[in-house]
C-alpha positions in Angstrom: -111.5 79.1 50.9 -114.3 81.5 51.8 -116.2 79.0 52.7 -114.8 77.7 55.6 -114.2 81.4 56.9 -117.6 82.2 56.9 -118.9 78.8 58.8 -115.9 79.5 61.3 -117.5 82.9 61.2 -120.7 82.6 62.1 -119.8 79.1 64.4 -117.8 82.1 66.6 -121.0 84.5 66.7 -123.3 81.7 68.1 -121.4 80.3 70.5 -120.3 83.4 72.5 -122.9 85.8 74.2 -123.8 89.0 72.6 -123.5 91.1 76.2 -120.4 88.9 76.5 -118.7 90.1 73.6 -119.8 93.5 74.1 -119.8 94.5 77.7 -117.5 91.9 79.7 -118.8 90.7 83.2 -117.4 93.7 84.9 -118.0 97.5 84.7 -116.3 100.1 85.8 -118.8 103.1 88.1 -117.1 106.3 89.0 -118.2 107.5 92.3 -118.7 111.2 92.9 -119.7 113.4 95.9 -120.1 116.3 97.5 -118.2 117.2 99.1 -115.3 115.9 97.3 -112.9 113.3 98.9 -115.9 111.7 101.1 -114.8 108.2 102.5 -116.8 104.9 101.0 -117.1 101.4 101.1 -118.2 98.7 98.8 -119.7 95.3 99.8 -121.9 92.8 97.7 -124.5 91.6 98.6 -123.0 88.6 100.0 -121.7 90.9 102.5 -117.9 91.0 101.1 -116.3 94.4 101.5 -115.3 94.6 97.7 -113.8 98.3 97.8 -113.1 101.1 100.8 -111.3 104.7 99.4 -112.6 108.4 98.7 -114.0 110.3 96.4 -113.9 111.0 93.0 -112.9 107.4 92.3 -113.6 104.8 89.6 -113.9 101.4 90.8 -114.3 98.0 88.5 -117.3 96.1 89.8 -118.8 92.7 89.1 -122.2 92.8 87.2 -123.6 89.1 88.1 -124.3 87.4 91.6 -124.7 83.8 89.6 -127.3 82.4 86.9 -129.7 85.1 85.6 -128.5 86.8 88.9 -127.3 90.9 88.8 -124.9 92.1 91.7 -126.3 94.4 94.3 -124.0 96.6 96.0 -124.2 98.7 99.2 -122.3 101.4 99.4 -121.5 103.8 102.6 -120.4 107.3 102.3 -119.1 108.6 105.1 -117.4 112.2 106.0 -116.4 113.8 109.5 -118.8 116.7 109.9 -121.5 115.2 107.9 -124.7 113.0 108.1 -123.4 109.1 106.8 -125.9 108.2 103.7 -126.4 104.6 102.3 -127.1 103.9 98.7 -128.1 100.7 97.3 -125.9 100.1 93.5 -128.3 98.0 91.9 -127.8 96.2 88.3 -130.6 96.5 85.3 -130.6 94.8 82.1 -127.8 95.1 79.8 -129.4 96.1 76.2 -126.9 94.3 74.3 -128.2 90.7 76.0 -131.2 90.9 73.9 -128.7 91.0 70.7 -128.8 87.3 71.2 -132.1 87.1 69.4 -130.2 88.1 66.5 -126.1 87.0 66.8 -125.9 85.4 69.8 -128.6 82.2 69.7 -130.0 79.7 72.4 -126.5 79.7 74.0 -125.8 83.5 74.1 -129.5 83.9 75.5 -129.8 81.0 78.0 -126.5 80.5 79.3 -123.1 82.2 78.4 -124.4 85.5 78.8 -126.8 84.7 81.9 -123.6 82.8 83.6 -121.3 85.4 83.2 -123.1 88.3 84.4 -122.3 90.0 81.3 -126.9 90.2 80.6 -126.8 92.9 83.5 -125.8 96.4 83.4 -124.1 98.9 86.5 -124.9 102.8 86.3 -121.8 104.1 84.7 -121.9 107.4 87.6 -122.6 107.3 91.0 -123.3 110.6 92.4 -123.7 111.8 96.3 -124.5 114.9 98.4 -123.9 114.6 101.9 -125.9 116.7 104.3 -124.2 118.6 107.5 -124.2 116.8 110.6 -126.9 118.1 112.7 -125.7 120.6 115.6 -126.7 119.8 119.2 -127.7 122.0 120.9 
């Protein structure tokens, strides 16, 4: 009866994605500023406004763009009295993908993991200073 658990086991381990398992295809970035309550907006790199709303906020954000493709986001922070400031929210390699040399196989390596997004990795914080608008004189 132990058996049959184990195989059932182990068929479960190398057929999902280690990152998959682990991490999901989305991840959650809290965006911070200074000054607080700053106005933002989120699009891919598609161009899709994905998110508008102020600061301190926490938004849920896709990690892949396609096959062995991470997201890149632009964000715009924006605040009356103050000088606008892009930022480019980029996506690195996720450190559990590579656990697919051990649990997660071919499959994990090659093409759940890389198809799901779940191989790539957002910063977890997101933080901004604005400078003052210039004067005129």
């Amino acid at each position: 009866m132990r058996k049959p658990r184990l195989v059932l086991l182990l068929c479960f381990i190398y057929l999902t994605g280690c990152a998959s398992i682990i991490s999901g295809k989305t991840d959650m970035v809290k965006f911070n500023s200074s000054p607080i309550g700053i106005e933002f907006a989120i699009k891919d790199e598609n161009g899709k406004a994905v998110h508008h709303g102020s600061t301190p906020a926490t938004v849920n954000l896709e990690r892949g763009n396609g096959y062995f493709d991470g997201q890149t986001y632009a964000v715009d922070f924006s605040a009356p009295g103050y000088q606008n400031k892009p930022y480019k929210l980029d996506t690195t390699m996720n450190g559990w993908y590579f656990g697919n040399l051990i649990f997660g196989g071919v499959l994990g390596l090659l093409v759940i993991d890389p198809a799901s997004g779940a191989m790539w990795d957002l910063p977890d914080e997101v933080n901004v200073t604005l400078p003052k608008a210039l004067s005129q004189p």
